[in-house]
N, C-alpha and C positions, 0 to 999 in steps of 0.2 A: 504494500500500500504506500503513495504516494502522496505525501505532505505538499499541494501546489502553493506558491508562492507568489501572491496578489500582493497589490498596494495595504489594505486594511484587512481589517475582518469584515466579511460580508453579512449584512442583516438577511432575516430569512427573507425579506420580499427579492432582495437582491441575488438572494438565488434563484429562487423561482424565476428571475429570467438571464439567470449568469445562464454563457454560453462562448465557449473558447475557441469556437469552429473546430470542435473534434468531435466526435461521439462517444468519447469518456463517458464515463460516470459516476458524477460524486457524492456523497455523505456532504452533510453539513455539523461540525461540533464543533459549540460554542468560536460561531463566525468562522472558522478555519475549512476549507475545503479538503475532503479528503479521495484520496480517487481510490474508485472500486475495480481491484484486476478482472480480466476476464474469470470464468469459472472453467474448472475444470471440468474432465467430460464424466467424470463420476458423480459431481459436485451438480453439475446439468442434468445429469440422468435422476438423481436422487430427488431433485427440484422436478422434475419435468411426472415424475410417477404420485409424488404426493399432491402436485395440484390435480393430477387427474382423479385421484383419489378422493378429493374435497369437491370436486367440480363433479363426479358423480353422484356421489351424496347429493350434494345439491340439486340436482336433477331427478334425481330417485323420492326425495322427498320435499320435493317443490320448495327448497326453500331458497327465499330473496337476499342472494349472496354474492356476492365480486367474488374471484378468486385469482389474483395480478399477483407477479412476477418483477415489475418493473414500476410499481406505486410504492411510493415515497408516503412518510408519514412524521408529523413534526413530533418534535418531541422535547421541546425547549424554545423559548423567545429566540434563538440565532441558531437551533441546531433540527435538523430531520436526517433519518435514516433510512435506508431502502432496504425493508425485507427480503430473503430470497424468496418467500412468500408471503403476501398478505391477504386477509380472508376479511372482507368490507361485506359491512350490510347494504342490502340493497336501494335500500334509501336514501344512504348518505352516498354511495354514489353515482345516484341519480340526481344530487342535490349539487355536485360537485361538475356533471356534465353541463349541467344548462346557464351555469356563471361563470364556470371555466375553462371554457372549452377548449382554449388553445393559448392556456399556461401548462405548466409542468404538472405533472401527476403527482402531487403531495396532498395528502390528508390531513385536514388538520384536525379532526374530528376523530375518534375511538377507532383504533381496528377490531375485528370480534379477537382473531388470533393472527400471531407473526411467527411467521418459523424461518429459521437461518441453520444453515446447513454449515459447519464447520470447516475451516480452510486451513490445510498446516501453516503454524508461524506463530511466533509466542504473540507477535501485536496482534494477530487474530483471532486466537483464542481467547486469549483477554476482554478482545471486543466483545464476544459473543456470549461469553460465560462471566463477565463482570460487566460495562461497559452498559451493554444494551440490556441487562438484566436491571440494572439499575433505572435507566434511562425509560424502557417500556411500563417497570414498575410504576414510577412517576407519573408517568401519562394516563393510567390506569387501564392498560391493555389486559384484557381477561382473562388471554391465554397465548402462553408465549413455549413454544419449541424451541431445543437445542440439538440438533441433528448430528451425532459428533462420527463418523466414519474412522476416525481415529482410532478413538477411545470404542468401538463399538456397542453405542451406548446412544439412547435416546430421553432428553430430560423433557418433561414435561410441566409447565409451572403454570399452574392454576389462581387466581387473584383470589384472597380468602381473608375480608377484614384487615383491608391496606398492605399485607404481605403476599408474597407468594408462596405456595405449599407446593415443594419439588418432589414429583417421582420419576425416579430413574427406572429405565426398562431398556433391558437387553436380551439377545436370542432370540428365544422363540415365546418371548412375554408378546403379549397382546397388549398394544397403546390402548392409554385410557383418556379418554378425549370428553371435556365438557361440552365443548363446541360442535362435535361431530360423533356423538355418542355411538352412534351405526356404524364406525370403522371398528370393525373385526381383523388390524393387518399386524406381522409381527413384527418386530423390530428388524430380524433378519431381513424379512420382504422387504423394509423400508432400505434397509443400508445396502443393499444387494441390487438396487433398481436396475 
C-alpha cells in the first residue's frame, strides 16, 4: 500500500471528486490518501464467491439489498474505506442513486455488513484486524467479516450493545451470519473459492 503525496490532507468532499487521471484506488484516513493494490486472484476469487453467495440469498429471499464490491463507505469526518464487500440496504441505495449519481460511490449512511478479505503484509493485516475493526465499530456497522486465507480462519463480529462479539470459525464450521442467517457455507468453501 501506497502513502500518495498531495499538497494537504484532503476533506472527505474532496475526495469524493479527487481524481489523478489513473484508475487507482484509494482509502481515505484521517485526510491522507491511501492507495488500494490490485487483489490477488485468490483474494478475487474469495470476493467474487461470497458476493454471489449474498446476492443469492438475496434473491432467494427477496430481500432489498446492494451487494458492491467497489462502494466506499465513510467512516470518519476526512476518512472512508472500500470494502472488498459491502452489503447496502436497498433503500439507502436507492436514496444514494437519485442525488448522486455521478459522484463517487461512498456511503455515508450504515452498511448492513462489510467483509474484507485478508492481504499478506503486516500494514494489512493490521488494517483489517485493528484499523477497520475499530473504525466500522465506530460507525456502527452491524456486521463486519474478517476473511483471513492466511491464518485459515474466518472472524465474524457481530455489533452487541456498542461492542462487537467475535467468533472465529474454521474448517468445516458452518459461518454464522446475523445478516444472512440462510448461509449454510463452510469456512473451507469460503477460503477454497
Amino acid at each position: 500500500m501506497v502513502k500518495i503525496s498531495i499538497p494537504h490532507n484532503l476533506t472527505f468532499e474532496e475526495y469524493l471528486n479527487y481524481d489523478d487521471g489513473t484508475n487507482r484506488r484509494y482509502e481515505l484516513v484521517a485526510g491522507k490518501l491511501i492507495e488500494m493494490p490490485p487483489a490477488s486472484f485468490l483474494h478475487s476469487d474469495i470476493i467474487d464467491f461470497i458476493a454471489d453467495c449474498f446476492k443469492a440469498i438475496a434473491i432467494e429471499y427477496k430481500l432489498d439489498i446492494k451487494v458492491k464490491g467497489d462502494v466506499g463507505v465513510r467512516t470518519g469526518i476526512n476518512s472512508s474505506r472500500i470494502p472488498d464487500i459491502s452489503v447496502i440496504d436497498g433503500e439507502v441505495w436507492q436514496s444514494y442513486q437519485s442525488y448522486r449519481r455521478n459522484s463517487s460511490a461512498v456511503i455515508e449512511d450504515n452498511l448492513l455488513l462489510a467483509v474484507e478479505v485478508v492481504s499478506p503484509g503486516a500494514e494489512q493485516i493490521a488494517r483489517d484486524y485493528i484499523d477497520k475493526v475499530a473504525e466500522y465499530l465506530d460507525k456502527g456497522i452491524p456486521e463486519y467479516w474478517i476473511v483471513d486465507p492466511i491464518e485459515q480462519k474466518i472472524t465474524v463480529m457481530t455489533l452487541d450493545r456498542g461492542n462487537y462479539l467475535k467468533a472465529i470459525f474454521v474448517e468445516d464450521e458452518v459461518i454464522a451470519s446475523a445478516t444472512f442467517p440462510q448461509l449454510k457455507i463452510t469456512t473451507r468453501k469460503f477460503l477454497t473459492a
